[in-house]
C-alpha positions as CSV (number, residue, x, y, z in Angstrom):
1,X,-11.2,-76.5,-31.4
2,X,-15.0,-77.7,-31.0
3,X,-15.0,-81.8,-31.0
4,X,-17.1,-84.3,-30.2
5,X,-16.6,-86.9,-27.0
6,X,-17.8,-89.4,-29.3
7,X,-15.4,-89.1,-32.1
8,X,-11.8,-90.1,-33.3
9,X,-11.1,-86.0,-33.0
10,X,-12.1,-86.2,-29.3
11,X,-9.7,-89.2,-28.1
12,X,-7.3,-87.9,-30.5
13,X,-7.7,-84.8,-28.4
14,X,-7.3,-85.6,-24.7
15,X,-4.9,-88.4,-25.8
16,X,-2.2,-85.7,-27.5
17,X,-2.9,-83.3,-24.6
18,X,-2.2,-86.7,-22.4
19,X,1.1,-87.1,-24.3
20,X,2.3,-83.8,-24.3
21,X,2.1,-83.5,-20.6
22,X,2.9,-87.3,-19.4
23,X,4.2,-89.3,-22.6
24,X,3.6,-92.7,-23.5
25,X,3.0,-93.8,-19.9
26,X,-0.2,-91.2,-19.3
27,X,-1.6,-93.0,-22.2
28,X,-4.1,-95.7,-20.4
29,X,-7.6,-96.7,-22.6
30,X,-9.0,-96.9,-19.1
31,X,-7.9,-93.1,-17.9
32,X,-9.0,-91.6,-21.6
33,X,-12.4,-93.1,-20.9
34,X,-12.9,-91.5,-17.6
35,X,-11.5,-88.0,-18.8
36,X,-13.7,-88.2,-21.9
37,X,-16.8,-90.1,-19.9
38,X,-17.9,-92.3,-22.7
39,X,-17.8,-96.0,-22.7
40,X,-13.9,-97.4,-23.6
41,X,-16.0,-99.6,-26.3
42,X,-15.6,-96.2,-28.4
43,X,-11.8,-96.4,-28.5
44,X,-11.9,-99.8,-29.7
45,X,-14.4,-99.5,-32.4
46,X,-12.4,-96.5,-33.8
47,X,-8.4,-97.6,-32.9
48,X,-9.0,-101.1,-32.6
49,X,-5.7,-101.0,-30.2
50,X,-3.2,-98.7,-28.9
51,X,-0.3,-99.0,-30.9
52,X,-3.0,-97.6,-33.8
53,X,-4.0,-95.2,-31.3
54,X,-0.6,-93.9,-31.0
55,X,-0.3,-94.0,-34.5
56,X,-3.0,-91.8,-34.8
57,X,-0.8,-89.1,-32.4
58,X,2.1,-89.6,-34.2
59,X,0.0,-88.4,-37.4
60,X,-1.3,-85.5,-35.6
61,X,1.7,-84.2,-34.4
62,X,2.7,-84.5,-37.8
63,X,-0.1,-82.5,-39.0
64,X,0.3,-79.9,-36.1
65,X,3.9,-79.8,-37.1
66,X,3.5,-78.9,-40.7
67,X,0.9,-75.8,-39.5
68,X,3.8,-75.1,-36.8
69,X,6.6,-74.7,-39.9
70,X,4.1,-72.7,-41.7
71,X,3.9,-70.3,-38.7
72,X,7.7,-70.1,-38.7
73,X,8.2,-68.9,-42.3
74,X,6.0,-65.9,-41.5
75,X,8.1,-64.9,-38.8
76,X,10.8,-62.0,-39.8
77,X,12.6,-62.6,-36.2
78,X,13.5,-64.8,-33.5
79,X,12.9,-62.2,-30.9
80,X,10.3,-61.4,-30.1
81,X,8.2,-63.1,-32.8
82,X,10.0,-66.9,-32.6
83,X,9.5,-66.8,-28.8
84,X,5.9,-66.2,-28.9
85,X,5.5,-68.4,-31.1
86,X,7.0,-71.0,-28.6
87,X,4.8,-69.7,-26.0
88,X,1.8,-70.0,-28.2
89,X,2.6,-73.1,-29.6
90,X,2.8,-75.0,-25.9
91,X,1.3,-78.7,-26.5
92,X,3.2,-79.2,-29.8
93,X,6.2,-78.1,-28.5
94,X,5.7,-80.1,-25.0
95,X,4.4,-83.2,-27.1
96,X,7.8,-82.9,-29.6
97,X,9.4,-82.8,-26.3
98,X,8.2,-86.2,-25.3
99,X,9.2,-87.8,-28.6
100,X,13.1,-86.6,-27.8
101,X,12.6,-87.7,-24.2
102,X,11.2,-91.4,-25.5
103,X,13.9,-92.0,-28.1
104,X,14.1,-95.0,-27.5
105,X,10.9,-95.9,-29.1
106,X,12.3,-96.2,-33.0
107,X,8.8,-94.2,-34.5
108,X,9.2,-91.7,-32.1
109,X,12.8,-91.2,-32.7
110,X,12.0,-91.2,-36.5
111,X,9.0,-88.7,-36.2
112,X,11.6,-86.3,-34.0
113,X,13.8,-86.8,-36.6
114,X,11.2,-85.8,-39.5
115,X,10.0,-82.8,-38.0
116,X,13.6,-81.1,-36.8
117,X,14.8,-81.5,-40.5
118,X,11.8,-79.2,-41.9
119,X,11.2,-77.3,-38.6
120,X,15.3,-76.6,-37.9
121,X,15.7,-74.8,-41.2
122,X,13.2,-72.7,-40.9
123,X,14.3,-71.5,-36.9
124,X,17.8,-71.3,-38.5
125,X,17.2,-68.5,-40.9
126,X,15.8,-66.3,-38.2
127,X,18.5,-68.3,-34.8
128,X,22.0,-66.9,-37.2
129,X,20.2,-63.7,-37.7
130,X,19.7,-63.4,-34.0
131,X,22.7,-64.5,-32.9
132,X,24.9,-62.8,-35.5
133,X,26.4,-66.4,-36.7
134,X,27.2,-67.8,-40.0
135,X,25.0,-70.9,-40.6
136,X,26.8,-73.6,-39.6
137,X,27.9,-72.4,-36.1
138,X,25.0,-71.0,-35.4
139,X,23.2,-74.2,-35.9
140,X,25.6,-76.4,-33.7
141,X,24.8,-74.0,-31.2
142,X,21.2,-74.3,-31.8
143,X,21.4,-78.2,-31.4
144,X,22.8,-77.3,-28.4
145,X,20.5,-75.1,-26.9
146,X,17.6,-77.2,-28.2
147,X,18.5,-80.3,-26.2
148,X,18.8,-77.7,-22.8
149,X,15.4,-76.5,-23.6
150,X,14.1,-79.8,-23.9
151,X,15.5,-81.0,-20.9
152,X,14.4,-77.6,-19.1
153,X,10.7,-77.3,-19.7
154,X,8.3,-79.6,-18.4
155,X,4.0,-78.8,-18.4
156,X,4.8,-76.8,-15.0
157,X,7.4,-74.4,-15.5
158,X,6.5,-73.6,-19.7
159,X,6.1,-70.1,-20.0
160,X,7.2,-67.1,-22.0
161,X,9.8,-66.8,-18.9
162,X,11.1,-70.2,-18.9
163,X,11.8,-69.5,-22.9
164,X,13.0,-66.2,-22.0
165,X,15.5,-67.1,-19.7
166,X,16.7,-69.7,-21.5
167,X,17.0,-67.6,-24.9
168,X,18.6,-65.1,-23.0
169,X,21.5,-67.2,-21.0
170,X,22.6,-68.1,-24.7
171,X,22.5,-64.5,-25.7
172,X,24.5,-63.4,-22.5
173,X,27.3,-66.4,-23.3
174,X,27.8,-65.3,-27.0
175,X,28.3,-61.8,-25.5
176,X,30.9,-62.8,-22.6
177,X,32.7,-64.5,-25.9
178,X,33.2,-61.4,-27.6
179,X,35.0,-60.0,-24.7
């Protein structure tokens, strides 16, 4: 995406990569400057402060998550096509991640809250296909293996085989059930 340093789009920019990676701590007026190499007057005249700032991020994810869900409902399967999608889809997901992590911040616990409710049925049409569950199992299961996937990935180790191995480990469980 083409943006300009000198724009809402470009703090916007570094700031949500910032967030993704970091969190709410990365985010320093002072650091976003230097990354972006424009005077921190800028961030000022167009967020006044941070917590409008951050409510600026919050919007975006929520923009980013709406074109996320709209990817989803395309999808005919959870393997292959969810996982690349997960792959593909890195800095929301990593960013979502944060908002779990930092729960204890009320706006982020409601935005985490927001998205799963729209994002979740959509990934449960194609998780109880995959799986071979009835709905409601197969989404207590998915709560489940959502929280270990959060608490597994991290900017480093995200990859296709970090998604992969985690998809997989559920897949081998449900199997060793069935015995």
């Amino acid at each position: 995406m083409a943006f300009s340093k000198k724009t809402t789009q470009g703090w916007l920019h570094v700031g949500y990569k910032i967030f993704a990676d970091e969190g709410p701590e990365g985010i320093q007026v002072e650091r976003l400057e230097r990354i972006l190499g424009v005077n921190k007057s800028s961030f000022y005249h167009f967020f006044v402060d941070k917590e409008i700032f951050m409510s600026e991020l919050i919007k975006l994810h929520l923009e980013h998550a709406q074109r996320y869900v709209a990817k989803i409902k395309k999808l005919d399967n959870f393997d292959p096509e969810f996982i690349d999608l997960l792959v593909a889809e890195k800095e929301i997901i990593l960013f979502h991640r944060q908002l779990n992590k930092n729960a204890d911040n009320v706006v982020f616990r409601k935005t985490f809250i927001e998205i799963n409710a729209v994002v979740d049925c959509e990934i449960l049409r194609l998780w109880a296909k995959e799986i071979q569950l009835p709905p409601d199992p197969a989404f207590k299961l998915f709560d489940l293996v959502r929280d270990t996937f959060y608490s597994r990935i991290s900017p480093k180790n995200y990859s296709a085989t970090t998604v992969r191995q985690i998809v997989d480990e559920v897949k081998l469980f449900l199997a060793q059930l069935d015995k």
